[in-house]
C-alpha positions as CSV (number, residue, x, y, z in Angstrom):
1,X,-38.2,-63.9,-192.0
2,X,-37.1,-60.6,-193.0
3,X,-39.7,-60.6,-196.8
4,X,-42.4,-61.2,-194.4
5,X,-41.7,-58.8,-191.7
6,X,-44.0,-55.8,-193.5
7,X,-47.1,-57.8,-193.2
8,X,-47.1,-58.3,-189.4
9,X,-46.3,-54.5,-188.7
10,X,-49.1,-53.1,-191.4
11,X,-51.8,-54.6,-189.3
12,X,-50.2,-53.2,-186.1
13,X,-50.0,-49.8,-187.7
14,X,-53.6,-49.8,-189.0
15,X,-55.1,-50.7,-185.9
16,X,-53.0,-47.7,-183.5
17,X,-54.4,-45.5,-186.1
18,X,-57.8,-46.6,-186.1
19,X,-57.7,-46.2,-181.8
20,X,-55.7,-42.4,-182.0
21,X,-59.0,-41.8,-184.8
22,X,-61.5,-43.2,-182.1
23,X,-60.3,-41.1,-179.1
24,X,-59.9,-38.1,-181.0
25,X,-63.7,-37.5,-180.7
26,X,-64.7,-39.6,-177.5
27,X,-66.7,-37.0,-174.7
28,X,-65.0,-38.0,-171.8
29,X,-61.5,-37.5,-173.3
30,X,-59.2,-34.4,-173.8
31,X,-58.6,-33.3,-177.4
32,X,-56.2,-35.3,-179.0
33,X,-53.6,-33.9,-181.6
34,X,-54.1,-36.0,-184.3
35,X,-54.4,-35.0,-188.0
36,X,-56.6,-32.1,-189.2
37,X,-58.9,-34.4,-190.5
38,X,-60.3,-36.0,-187.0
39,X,-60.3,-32.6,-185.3
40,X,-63.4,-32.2,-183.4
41,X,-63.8,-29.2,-180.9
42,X,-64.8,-25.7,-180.3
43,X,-62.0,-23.3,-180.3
44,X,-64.3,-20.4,-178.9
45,X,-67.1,-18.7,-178.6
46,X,-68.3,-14.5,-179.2
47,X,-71.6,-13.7,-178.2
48,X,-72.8,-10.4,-180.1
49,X,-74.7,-7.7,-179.1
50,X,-77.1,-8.2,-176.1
51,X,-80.1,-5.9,-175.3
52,X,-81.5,-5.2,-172.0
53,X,-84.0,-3.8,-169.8
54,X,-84.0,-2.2,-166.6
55,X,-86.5,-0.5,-165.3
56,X,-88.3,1.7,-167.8
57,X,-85.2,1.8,-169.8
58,X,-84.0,-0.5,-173.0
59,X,-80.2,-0.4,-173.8
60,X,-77.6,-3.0,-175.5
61,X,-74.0,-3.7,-174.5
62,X,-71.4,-5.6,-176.4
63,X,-71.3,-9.3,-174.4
64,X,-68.4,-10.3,-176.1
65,X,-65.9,-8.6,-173.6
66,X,-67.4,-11.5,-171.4
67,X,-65.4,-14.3,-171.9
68,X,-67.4,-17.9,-172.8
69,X,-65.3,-20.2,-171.1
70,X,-64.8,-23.8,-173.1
71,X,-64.1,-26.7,-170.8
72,X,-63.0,-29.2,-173.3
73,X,-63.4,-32.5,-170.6
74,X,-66.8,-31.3,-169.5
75,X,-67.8,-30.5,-172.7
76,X,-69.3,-27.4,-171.1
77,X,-69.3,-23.4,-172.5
78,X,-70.7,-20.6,-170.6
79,X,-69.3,-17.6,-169.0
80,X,-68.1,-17.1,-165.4
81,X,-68.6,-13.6,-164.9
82,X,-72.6,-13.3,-165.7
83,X,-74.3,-10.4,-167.9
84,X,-76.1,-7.6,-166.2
85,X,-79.6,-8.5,-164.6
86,X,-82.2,-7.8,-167.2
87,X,-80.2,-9.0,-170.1
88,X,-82.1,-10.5,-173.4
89,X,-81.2,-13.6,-174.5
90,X,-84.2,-14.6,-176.6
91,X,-82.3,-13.3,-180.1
92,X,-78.5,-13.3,-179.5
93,X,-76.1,-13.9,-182.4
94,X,-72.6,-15.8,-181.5
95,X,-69.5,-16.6,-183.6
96,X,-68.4,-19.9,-183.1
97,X,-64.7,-21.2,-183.7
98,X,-63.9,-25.1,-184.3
99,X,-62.7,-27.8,-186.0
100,X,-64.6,-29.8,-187.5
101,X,-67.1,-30.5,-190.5
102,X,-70.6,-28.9,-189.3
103,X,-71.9,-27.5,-186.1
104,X,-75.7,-27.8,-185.2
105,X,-77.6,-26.6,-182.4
106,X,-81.0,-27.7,-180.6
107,X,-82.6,-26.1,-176.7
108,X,-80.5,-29.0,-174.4
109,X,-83.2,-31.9,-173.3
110,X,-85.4,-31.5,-176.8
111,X,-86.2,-34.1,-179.1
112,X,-86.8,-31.8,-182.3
113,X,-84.4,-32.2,-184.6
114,X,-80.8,-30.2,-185.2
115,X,-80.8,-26.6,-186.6
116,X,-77.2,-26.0,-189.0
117,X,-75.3,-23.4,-187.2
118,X,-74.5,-19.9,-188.9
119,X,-72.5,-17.3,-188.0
120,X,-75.5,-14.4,-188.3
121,X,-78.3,-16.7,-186.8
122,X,-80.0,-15.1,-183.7
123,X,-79.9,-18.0,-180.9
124,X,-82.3,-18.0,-178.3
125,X,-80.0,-18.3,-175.5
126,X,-82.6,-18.1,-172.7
127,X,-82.0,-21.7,-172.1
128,X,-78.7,-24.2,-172.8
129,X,-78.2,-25.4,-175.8
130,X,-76.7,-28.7,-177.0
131,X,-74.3,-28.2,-179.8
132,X,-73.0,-30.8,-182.2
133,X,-69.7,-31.1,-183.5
134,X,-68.7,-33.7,-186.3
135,X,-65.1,-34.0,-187.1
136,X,-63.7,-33.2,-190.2
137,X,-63.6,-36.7,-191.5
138,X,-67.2,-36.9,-190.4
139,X,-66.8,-40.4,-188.6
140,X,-66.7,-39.1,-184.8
141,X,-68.7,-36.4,-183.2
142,X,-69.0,-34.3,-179.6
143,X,-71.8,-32.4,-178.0
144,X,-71.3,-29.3,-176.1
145,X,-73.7,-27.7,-174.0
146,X,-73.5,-23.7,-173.9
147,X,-75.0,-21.6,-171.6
148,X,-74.8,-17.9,-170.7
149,X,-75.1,-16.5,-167.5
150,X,-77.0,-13.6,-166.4
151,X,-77.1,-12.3,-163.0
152,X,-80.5,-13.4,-161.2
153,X,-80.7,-10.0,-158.7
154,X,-80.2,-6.3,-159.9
155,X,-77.3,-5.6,-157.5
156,X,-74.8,-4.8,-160.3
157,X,-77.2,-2.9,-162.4
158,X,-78.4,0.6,-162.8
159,X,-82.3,1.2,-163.5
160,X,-82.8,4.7,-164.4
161,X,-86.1,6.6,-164.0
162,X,-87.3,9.8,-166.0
163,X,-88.5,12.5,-163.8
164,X,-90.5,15.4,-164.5
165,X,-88.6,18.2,-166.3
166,X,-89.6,21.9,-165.8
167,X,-90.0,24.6,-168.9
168,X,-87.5,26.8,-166.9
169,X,-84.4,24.7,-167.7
170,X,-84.8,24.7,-171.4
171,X,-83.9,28.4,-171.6
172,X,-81.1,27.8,-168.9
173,X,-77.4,27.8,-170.0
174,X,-74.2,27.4,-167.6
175,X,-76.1,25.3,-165.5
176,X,-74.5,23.3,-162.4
177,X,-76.3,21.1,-160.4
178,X,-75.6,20.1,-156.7
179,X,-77.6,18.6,-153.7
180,X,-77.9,20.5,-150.1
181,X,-79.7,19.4,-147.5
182,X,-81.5,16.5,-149.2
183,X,-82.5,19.1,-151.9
184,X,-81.3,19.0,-155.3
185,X,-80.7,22.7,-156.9
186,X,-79.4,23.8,-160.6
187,X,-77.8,27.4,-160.4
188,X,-78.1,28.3,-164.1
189,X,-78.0,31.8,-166.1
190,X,-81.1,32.9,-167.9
191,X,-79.5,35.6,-170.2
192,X,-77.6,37.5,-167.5
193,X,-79.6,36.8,-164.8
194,X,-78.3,33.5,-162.3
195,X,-81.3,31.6,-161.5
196,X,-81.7,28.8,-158.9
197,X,-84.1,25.8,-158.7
198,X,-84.8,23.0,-155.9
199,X,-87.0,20.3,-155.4
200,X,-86.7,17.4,-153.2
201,X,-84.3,15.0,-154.8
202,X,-86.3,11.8,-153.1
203,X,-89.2,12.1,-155.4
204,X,-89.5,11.7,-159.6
205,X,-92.3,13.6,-159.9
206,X,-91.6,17.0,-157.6
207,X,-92.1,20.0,-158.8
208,X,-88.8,23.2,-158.7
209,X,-89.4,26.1,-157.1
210,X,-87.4,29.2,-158.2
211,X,-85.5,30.9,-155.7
212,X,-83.8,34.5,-155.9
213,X,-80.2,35.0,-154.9
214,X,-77.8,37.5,-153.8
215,X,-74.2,38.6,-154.1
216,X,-73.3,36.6,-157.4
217,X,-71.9,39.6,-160.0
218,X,-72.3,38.5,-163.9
219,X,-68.7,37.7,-163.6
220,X,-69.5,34.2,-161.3
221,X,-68.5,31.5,-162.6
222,X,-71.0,28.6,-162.2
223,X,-68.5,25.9,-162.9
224,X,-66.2,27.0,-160.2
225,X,-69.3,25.7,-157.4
226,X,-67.1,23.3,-155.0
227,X,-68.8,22.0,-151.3
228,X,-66.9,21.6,-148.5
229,X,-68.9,20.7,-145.1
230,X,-71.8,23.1,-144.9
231,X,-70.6,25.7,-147.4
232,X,-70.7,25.9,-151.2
233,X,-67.8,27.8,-152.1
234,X,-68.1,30.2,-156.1
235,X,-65.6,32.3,-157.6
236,X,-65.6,35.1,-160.9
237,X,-63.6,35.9,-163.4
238,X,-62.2,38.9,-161.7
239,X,-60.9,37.5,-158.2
240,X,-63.2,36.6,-156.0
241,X,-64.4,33.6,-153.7
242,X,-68.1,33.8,-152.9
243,X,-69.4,31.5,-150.1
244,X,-73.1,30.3,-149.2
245,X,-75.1,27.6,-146.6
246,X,-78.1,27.9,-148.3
247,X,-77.2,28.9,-152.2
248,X,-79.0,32.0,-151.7
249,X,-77.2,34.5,-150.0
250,X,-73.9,35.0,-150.5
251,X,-70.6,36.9,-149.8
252,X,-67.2,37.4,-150.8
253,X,-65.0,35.1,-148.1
254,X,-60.9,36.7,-148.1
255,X,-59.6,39.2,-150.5
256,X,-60.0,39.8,-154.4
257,X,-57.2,38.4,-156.6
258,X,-55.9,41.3,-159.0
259,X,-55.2,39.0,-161.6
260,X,-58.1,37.0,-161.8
261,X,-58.9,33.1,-160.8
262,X,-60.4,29.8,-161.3
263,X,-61.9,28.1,-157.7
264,X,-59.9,24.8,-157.9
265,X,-61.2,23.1,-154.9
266,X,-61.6,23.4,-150.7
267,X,-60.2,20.8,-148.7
268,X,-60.0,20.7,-145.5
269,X,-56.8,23.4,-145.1
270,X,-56.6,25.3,-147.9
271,X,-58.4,26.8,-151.0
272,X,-56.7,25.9,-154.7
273,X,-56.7,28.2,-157.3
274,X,-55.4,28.7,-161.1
275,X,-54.4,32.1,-161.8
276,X,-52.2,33.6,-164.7
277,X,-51.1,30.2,-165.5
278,X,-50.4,28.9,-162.0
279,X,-51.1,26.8,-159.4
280,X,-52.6,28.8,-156.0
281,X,-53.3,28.0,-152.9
282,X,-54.0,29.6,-149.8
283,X,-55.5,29.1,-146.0
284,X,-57.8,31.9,-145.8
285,X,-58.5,33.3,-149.9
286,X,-56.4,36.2,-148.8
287,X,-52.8,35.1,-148.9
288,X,-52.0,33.0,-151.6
289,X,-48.9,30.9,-153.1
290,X,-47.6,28.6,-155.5
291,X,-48.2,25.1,-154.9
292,X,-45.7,22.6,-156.4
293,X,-46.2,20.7,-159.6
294,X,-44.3,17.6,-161.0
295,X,-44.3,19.2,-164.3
296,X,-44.5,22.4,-166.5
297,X,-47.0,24.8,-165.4
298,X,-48.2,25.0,-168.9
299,X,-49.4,21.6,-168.6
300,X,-52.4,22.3,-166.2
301,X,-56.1,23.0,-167.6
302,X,-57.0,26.2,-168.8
303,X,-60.6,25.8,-168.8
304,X,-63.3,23.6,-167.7
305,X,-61.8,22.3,-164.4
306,X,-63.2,20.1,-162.6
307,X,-62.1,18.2,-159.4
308,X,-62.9,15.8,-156.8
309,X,-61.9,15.3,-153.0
310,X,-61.6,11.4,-152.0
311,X,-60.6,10.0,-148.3
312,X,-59.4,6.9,-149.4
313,X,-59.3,3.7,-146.9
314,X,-55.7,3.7,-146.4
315,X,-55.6,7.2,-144.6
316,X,-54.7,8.7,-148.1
317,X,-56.6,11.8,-149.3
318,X,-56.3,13.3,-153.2
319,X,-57.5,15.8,-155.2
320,X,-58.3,14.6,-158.7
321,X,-58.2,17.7,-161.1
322,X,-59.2,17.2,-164.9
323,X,-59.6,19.9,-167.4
324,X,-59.2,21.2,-170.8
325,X,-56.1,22.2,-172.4
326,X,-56.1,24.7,-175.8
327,X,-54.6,22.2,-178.4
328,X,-55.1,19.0,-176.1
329,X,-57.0,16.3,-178.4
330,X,-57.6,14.7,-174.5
331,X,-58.9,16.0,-170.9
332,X,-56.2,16.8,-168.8
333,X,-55.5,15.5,-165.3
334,X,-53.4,15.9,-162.4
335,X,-53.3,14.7,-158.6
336,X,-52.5,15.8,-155.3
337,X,-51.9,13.3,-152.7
338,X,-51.0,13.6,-149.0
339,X,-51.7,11.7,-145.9
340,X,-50.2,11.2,-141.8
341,X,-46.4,10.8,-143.2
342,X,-46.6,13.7,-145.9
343,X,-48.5,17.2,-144.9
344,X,-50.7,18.4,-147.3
345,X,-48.7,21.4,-147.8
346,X,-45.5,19.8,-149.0
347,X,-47.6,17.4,-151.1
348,X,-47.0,18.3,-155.2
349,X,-49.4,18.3,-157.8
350,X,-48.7,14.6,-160.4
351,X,-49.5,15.3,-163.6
352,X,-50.6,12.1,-165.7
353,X,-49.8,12.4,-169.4
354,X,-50.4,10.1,-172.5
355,X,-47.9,7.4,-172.8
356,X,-47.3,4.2,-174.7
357,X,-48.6,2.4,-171.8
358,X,-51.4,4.2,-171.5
359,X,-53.6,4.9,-174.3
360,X,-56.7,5.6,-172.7
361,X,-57.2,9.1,-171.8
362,X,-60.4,10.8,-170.3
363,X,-62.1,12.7,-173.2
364,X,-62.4,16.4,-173.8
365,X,-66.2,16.7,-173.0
366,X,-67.9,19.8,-172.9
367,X,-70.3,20.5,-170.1
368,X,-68.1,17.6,-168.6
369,X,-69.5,16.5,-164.9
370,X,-67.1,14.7,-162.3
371,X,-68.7,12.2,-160.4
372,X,-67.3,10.2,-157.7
373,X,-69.4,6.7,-158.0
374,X,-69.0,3.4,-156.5
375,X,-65.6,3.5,-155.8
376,X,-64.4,4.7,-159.1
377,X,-64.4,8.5,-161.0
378,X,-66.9,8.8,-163.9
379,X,-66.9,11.7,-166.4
380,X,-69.8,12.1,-168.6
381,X,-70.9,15.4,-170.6
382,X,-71.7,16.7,-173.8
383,X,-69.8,16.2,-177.4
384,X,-66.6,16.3,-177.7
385,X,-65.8,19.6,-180.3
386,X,-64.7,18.0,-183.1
387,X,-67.3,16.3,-183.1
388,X,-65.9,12.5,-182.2
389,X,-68.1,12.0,-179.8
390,X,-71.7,12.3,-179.1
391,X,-73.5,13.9,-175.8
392,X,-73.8,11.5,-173.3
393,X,-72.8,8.4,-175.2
394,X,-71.1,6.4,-172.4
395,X,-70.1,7.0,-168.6
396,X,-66.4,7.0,-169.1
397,X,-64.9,5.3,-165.6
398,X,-61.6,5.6,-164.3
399,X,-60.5,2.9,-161.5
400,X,-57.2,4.4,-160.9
401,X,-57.9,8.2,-160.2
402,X,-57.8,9.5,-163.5
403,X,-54.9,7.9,-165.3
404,X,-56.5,5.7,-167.5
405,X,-60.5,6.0,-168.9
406,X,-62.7,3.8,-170.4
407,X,-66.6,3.7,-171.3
408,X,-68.8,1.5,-169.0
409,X,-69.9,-1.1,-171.7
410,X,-72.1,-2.9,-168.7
411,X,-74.0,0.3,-167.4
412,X,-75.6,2.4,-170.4
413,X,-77.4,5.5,-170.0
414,X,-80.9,6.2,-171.4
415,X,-80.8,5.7,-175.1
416,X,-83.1,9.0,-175.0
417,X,-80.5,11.2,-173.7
418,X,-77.7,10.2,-176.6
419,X,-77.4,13.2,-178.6
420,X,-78.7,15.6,-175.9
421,X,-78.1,18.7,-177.1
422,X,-77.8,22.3,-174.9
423,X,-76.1,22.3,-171.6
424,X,-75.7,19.2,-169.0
425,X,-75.3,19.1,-165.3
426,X,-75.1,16.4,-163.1
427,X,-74.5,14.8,-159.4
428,X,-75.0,12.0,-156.9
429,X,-77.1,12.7,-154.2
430,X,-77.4,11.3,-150.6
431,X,-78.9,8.3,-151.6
432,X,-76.6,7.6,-154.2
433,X,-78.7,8.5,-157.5
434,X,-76.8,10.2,-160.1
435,X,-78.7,13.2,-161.6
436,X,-78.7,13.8,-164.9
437,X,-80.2,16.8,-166.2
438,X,-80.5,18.6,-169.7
439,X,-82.3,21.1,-170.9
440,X,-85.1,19.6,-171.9
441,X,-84.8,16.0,-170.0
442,X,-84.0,14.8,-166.5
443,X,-83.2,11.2,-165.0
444,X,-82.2,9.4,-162.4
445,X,-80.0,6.3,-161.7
446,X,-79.0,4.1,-158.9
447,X,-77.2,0.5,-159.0
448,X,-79.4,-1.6,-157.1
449,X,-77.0,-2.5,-154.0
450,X,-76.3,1.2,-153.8
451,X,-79.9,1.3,-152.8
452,X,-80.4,-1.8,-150.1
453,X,-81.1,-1.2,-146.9
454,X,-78.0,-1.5,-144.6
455,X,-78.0,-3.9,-141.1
């Protein structure tokens, strides 16, 4: 009994092979860990670059950082957070990982035959696709079906318009732009005189007026232009706050500062200044003191500040600050913070610097505009000075008041304005369109539920 005990367990062996080879590759079955040889499934998939339209505008975004999904018991790929509306799928390339022998591809439903994949073939996408999978011993096979998702309305999208430009802002530099009473106005310098044009920022095609104005010395800053309520609020190099309702006339509000400052912001109690190095503030531009920091003064921006007020939904308010800093190879940025348990007055100033956990700092753009957008920050400008960065290459959007930056891969700007060069303003206006104007070009954009009517 034992010589012929081999030959009854061979057979047994042979066929519980032959069953594990079987299921390896059935469609209704989980993948089963068998030997590299039957392996038969898709391991993931990389869609390339993806162009798209919206409006009269044609840009491309990077759809791999939207993840394609593999469902390996519905034999199903596709991605569960959908591309941006007016996203072209007719030439798409993918990179496909998987086990197996060869992958082919046909539109899901067709009865032409299969096309061999390859890794630099453009796939029309507009429609599933069936994909075929043999295993590696060639003797079993599966069929996936991908498809990519795109969203069907233009709620998450931004369609940007070009409006008519004006000869008087190609010779313009320092320029700032700002809406007032559903106008929209640049304050620019045209050698040293400071010009100012308006038009009605509800139409494309208006035409700017030039207006004359009053009270702003060659030492103004333009930069420095804050609003709070019904006032716009300037300040120059050598001390003083200037204060407008109509960005016309204007007059020096409190007391000049010997040594000089920078117009920080205007909230609702105080002005904020920087002056020799430190951190100002005062009720009525006359008086002023130090206003606490977390960290060395020599930390805060020496030129190019900008700032933004929020109200948050929590009963918080903060001032986000971010400037540049001599010898800083990144935009600096601080915080102030305050709300019904802490006055704003005993409320210090957080600075935010470059750690191992966060990588990701906002970039040192000249003419740099701070917009406050949907929720989140976005900084956007000119080239960076050495040169890393191009004008207007990206919207770079912070979701966590300025600690961490990154370019908006799903909302481009017009490929025409990459490269701009000469100065660069910008703002949102009433109606949510952000403004962005050069010298020579102007657009505007809106995302699409920004823009719906409300109930």
């Amino acid at each position: 009994m034992q010589g012929n005990q081999p030959t009854i367990v061979r057979p047994l062996l042979w066929l519980l092979a032959a069953v594990i080879t079987l299921a390896a590759c059935k469609s209704d079955d989980s993948v089963a860990t068998t030997t590299a040889g039957d392996y038969c499934y898709i391991k993931s998939v990389t869609l390339g670059t993806v162009k798209r339209v919206a409006g009269s505008v044609t840009t491309s975004f990077p759809a791999g950082t939207f993840e394609m999904t593999v469902d390996h018991r519905s034999l199903t790929i596709e991605n569960r957070d959908s591309l941006p509306y007016g996203s072209q799928l007719g030439r798409v390339t993918a990179t496909i990982a998987f086990d197996g022998s060869t992958l082919s591809y046909r539109e899901k439903g067709a009865e032409a035959g299969w096309t061999s994949y390859n890794a630099t073939d453009s796939l029309d996408l507009t429609h599933p696709l069936e994909l075929l999978l043999a295993s590696g011993d060639n003797q079993t096979q599966r069929i996936y079906t991908l498809k990519v998702n795109v969203h069907r309305q233009e709620g998450d999208s931004i369609r940007w318009d070009k409006c008519e430009s004006d000869s008087r802002l190609a010779s313009m530099t320092d320029m700032k732009a700002f809406t007032l009473g559903g106008q929209l106005l640049v304050l620019g310098k045209t050698g040293a005189d400071i010009v100012l044009l308006q038009r009605p920022s509800a139409d494309t095609k208006a035409s700017w007026l030039e207006n004359t104005t009053s009270g702003l010395p060659e030492t103004t800053d333009l930069q420095t232009l804050r609003q709070h309520d019904s006032f716009l609020y300037l300040s120059t190099s050598d001390g003083q706050i200037l204060t407008s309702t109509d960005a016309k006339q204007w007059q020096q509000v409190g007391n000049t500062l010997p040594g000089g400052l920078t117009l920080i912001e205007r909230s609702d109690n105080y002005f904020y200044a920087i002056s020799e190095g430190k951190l100002l503030r005062s009720a009525d531009a006359s008086t002023w003191e130090e206003d606490k920091l977390d960290a060395d003064a020599s930390l805060l921006p020496a030129s190019d500040v900008r700032t933004l007020t929020l109200h948050q939904a929590n009963g918080n308010s903060r001032i986000v600050m971010v400037g540049q800093r001599e010898g800083s190879a990144h935009a600096v940025v601080w915080n102030k913070m305050w709300n019904d348990s802490e006055r704003e007055a005993d409320a210090e100033w957080t600075y935010f610097p470059l750690t191992p956990d966060n990588q990701s700092p906002c970039p040192p753009l000249q003419h740099m505009s701070l917009l406050h957008y949907d929720g989140k920050c976005i900084a956007l400008g000119g080239p960076t000075a050495d040169g890393s960065l191009v004008a207007l290459n990206a919207m770079y959007v912070s979701r966590d008041y300025g600690i961490t930056w990154q370019p908006d891969t799903q909302h481009a700007l017009p490929a025409q304005l990459i490269g701009s060069d000469g100065c660069i303003a910008c703002t949102v206006d009433q109606d949510n369109f952000i403004w962005i104007i050069t010298n020579t070009q102007i657009w505007r954009g809106r995302l699409f539920r920004l823009g719906f009517a409300q109930p």
